[in-house]
C-alpha positions as CSV (number, residue, x, y, z in Angstrom):
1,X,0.0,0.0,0.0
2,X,1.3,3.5,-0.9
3,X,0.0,6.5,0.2
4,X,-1.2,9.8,-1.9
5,X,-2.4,13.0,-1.2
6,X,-4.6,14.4,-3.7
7,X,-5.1,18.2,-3.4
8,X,-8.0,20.2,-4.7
9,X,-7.1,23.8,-5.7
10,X,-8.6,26.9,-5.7
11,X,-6.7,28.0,-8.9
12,X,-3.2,27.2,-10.3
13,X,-4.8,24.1,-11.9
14,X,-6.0,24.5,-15.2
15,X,-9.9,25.4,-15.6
16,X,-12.3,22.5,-14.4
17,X,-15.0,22.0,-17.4
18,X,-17.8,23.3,-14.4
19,X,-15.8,26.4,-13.2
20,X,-18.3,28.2,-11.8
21,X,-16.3,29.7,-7.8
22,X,-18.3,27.9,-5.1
23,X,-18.8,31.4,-3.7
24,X,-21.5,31.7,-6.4
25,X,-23.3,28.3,-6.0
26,X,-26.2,27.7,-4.2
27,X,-26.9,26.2,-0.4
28,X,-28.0,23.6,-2.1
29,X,-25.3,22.7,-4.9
30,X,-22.8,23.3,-1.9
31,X,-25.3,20.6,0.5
32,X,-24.9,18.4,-3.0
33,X,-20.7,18.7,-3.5
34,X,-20.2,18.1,0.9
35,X,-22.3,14.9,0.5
36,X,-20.4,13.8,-2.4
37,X,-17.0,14.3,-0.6
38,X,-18.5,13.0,2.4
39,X,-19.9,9.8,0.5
40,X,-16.5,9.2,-1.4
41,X,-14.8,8.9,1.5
42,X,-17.4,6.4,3.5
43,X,-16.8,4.4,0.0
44,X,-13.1,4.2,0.8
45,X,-13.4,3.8,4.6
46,X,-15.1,0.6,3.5
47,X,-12.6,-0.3,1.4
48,X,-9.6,0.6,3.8
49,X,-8.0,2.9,1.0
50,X,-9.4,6.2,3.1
51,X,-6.9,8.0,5.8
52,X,-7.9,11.8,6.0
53,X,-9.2,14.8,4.4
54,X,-10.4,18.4,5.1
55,X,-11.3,21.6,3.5
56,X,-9.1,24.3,4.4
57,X,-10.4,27.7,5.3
58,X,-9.1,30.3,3.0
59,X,-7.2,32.9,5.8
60,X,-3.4,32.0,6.3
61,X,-0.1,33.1,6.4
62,X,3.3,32.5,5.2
63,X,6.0,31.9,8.5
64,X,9.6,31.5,8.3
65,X,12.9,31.3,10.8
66,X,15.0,34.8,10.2
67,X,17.2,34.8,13.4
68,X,16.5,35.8,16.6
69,X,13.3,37.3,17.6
70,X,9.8,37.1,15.9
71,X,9.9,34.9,12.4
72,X,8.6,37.6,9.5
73,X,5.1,37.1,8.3
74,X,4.3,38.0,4.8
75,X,1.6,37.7,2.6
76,X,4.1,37.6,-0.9
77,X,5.5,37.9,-3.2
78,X,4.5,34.3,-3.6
79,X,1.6,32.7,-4.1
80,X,-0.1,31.7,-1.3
81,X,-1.3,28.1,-0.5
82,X,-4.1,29.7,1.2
83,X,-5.1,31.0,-2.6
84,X,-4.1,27.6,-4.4
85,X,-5.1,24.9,-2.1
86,X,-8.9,24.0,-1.4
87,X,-8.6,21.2,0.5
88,X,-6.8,17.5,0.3
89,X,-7.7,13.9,0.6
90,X,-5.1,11.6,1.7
91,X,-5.8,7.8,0.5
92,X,-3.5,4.2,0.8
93,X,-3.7,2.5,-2.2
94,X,-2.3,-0.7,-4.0
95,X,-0.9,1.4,-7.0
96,X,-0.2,4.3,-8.5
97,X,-2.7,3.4,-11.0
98,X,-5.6,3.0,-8.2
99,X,-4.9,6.9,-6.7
100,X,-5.6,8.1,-10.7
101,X,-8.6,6.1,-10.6
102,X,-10.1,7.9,-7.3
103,X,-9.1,11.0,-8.2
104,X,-10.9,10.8,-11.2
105,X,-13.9,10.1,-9.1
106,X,-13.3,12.5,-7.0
107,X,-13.2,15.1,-9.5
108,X,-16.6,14.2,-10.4
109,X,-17.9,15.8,-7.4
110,X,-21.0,18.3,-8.2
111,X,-21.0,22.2,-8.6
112,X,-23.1,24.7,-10.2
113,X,-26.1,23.5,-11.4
114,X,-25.6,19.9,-9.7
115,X,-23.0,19.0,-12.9
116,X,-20.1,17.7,-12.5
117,X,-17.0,19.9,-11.8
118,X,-14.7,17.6,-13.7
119,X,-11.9,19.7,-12.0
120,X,-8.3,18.9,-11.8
121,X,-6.7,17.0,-9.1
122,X,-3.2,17.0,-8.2
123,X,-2.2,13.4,-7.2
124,X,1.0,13.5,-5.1
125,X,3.3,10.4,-3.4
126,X,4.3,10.7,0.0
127,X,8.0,10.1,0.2
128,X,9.3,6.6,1.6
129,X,11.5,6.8,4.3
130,X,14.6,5.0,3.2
131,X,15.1,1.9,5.2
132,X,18.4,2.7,6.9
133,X,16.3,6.0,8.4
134,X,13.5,3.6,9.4
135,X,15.6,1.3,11.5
């Protein structure tokens, strides 16, 4: 089993085919997409290929170490995750293949007007500790 994290972004993906912002859906195409996403992953709990996921909220900040004293806080010149990343699903698969195969489901989840979003997914490998760091 290998594990993957597949990341849903706000933009920096190219366009889904449904690309209407949530911000403009409805109560009710949003009550549709959570119950998708919350659907998928009873699926995989089932299947013992779910670990985790959660929508992020879009406020943060970027932190680093400059010295002594307070770390600097800024808000660029980069882009921020806060405006690229929506949220993330983390799964354990048998292959490679397998996580390409979810998150192609999972970009099926509904939007505007109850169609699919058919948006892009980033599927990415979490490292494997190399076995002389293990032991």
């Amino acid at each position: 089993m290998a594990k993957y994290l597949l990341l849903k972004h706000y933009r920096g993906a190219p366009a889904a085919v449904n690309d209407v912002p949530m911000d403009q859906w409805t109560p009710e195409e949003i009550s549709a997409h959570v119950q998708y996403m919350r659907d998928f992953a009873a699926r995989l709990e089932e299947t013992g290929e779910f670990v985790d996921h959660l929508a992020l909220s879009p406020e943060g900040t970027f932190v680093r170490y400059d010295g002594e004293g307070r770390p600097p806080v800024t808000d660029g010149p980069f882009a921020e995750t806060k405006d690229l990343i929506a949220g993330w699903t983390v799964i354990d698969v048998d292959s490679y293949e397998r996580a390409l195969e979810l998150a192609g489901e999972l970009s099926a989840a509904p939007g505007a007007g109850g169609k699919p979003i058919h948006e892009w997914l980033e599927v990415r490998p979490f490292l494997a500790v190399p076995p002389t760091i293990a032991e």
